[in-house]
C-alpha positions in Angstrom: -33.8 44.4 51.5 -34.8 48.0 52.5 -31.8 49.8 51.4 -32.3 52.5 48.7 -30.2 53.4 45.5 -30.3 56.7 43.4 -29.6 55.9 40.1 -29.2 57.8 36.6 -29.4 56.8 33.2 -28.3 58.4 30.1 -28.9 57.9 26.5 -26.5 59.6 24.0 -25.6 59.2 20.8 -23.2 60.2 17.5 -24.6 59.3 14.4 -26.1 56.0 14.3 -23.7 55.1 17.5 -25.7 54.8 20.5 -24.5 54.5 24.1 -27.0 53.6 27.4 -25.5 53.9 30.9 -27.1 53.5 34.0 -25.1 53.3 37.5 -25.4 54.5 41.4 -24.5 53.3 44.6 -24.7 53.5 48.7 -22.3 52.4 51.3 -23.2 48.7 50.3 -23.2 48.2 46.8 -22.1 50.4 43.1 -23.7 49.5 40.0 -22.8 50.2 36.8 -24.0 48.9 33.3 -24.0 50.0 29.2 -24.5 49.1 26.5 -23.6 50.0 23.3 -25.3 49.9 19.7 -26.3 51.0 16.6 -29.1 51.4 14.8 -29.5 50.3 11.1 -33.1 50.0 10.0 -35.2 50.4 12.5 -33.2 47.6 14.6 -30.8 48.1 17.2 -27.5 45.8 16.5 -25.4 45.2 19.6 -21.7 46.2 19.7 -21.0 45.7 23.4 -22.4 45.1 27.1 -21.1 45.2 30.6 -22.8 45.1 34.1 -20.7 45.8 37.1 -21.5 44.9 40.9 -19.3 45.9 43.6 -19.2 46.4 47.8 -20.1 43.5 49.7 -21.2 41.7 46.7 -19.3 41.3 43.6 -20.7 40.2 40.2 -19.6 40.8 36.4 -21.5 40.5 33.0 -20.3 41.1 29.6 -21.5 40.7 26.1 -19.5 41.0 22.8 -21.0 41.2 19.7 -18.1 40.0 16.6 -20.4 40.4 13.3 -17.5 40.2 11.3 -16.1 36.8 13.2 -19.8 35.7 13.6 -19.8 35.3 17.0 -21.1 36.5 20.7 -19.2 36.1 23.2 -20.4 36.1 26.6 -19.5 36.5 30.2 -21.3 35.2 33.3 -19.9 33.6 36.2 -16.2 33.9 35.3 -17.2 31.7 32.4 -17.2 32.8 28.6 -19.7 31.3 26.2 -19.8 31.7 22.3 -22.8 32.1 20.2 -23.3 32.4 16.5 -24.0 36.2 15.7 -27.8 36.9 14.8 -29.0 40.8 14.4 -32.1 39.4 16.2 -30.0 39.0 19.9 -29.7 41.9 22.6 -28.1 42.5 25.6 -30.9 42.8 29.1 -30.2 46.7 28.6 -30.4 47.3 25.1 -33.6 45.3 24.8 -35.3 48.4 26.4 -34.5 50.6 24.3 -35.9 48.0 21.4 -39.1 47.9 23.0 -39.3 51.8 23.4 -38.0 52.1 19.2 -40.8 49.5 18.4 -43.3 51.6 20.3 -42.7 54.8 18.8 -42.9 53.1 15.3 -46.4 51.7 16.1 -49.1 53.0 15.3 -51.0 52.1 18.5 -50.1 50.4 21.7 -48.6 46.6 21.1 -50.3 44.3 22.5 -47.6 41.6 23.0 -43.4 42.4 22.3 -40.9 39.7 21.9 -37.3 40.5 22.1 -34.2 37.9 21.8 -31.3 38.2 24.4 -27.8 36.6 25.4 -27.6 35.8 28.9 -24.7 34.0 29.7 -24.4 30.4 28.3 -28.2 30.6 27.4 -30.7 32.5 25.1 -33.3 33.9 25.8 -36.8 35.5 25.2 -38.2 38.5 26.7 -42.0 38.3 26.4 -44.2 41.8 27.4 -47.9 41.5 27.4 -49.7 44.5 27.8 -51.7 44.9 31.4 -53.6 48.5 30.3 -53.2 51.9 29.6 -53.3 54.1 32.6 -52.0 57.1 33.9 -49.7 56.7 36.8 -49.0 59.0 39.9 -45.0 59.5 39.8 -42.8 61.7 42.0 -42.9 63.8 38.7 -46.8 64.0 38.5 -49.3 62.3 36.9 -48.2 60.6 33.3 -49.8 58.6 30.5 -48.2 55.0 30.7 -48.6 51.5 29.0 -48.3 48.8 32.0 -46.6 45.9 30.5 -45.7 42.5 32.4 -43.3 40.2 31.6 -44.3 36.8 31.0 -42.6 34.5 33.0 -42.8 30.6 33.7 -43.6 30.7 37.1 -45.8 33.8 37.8 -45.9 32.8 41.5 -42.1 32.6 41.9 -40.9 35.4 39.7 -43.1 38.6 38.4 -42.0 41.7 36.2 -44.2 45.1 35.9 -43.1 47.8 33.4 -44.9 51.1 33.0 -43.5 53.6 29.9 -44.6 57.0 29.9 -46.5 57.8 26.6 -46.2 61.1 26.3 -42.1 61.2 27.0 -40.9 59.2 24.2 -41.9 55.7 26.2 -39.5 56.1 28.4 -39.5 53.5 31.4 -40.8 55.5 34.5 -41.4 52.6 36.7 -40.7 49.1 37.7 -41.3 47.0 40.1 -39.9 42.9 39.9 -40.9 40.6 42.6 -38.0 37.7 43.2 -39.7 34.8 45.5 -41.7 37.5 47.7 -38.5 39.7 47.3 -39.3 43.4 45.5 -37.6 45.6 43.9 -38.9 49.0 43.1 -37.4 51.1 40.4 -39.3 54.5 39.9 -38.2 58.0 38.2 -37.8 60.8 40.3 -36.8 63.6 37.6 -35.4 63.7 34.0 -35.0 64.5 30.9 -35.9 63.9 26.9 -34.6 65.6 24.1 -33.6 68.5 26.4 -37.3 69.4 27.7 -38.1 68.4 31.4 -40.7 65.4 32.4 -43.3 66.8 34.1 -46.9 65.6 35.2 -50.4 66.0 33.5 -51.8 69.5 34.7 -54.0 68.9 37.2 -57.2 70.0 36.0 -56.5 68.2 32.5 -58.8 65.5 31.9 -57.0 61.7 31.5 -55.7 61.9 28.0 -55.5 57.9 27.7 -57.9 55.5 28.8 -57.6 52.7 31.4 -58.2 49.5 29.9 -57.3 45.6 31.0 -56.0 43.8 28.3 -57.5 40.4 27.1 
């Protein structure tokens, strides 16, 4: 709607206890989400999700994850819905971080990534097809990225790009998600990984990745 949000997001962790925040605001609205999980095996397990909207809209989400009742509850709309517990089912922030673990584990660039969420009353599958590898001018500079798209049912209605810098771990550097001819552009502006900044491709080094449509 032409309004602008500076956001930040954090990863920490203690042990195999991990927690993802992401939040900001403007005289409109305040966002905040995490999630929390764990990872046992190369696999993320859920403990716990919430999403908060406030200002002149007001919206909640939260997701519970019971192993030891074998159960996920979930919160959408003021209404709570059950599930039966799987280690397969995320939360909409934690599957990120799924795709980035799964990345860093390949050996080259997936083609195609399926993730498993809880959305409410319903579940559902993420799928991420990958568009090519390219670098990407940033406010940070110039960075290798994978550009995945999310497949949707209605590519004319709905459309979800993802680009995830290479060279920084995977992390997700832009996005941009068109809602019936309504955008919404996410992009990084500065950060962070294991304590070293995110900076550009030195000018005069040549592309390190190469720019390629996939099938």
């Amino acid at each position: 709607s032409g309004f602008s949000i500076k956001m930040s997001r954090t990863l920490t962790w203690e042990g195999n206890r991990f927690q993802l925040r992401q939040g900001g605001g403007n005289f409109f609205w305040n966002i905040h989400e995490e999630s929390h999980f764990r990872l046992e095996e190369g696999r993320l397990l859920g403990d716990s999700f919430e999403y908060q909207l406030g200002g002149i809209s007001k919206r909640r989400r939260e997701v519970q994850f019971d192993e030891a009742a074998g159960v996920i509850r979930s919160l959408k709309k003021k209404q709570w819905t059950e599930h039966p517990w799987s280690a397969e089912l995320l939360d909409r922030l934690s599957v990120q971080e799924q795709v980035r673990l799964l990345l860093l584990e390949a050996s080259e660039p997936l083609e195609t990534i399926a993730l498993t969420l809880v959305d409410g009353p319903k579940i559902k599958t993420k799928t991420f097809e990958l568009v090519e590898e390219v670098v990407l001018e940033t406010p940070v500079g110039r960075l290798n990225t994978l550009h995945y798209r999310e497949l949707h049912e209605d590519p004319s209605r709905r459309s979800s790009d993802t680009w995830l810098a290479i060279d920084h771990s995977y992390l997700m550097v832009k996005t941009v998600h068109d809602e019936r001819g309504t955008e919404m552009l996410l992009e990084l502006t500065s950060g962070r990984v294991e304590g070293a900044d995110i900076t550009g491709l030195p000018t005069d080094e040549p592309q390190q990745s190469q720019t390629r449509e996939a099938n």
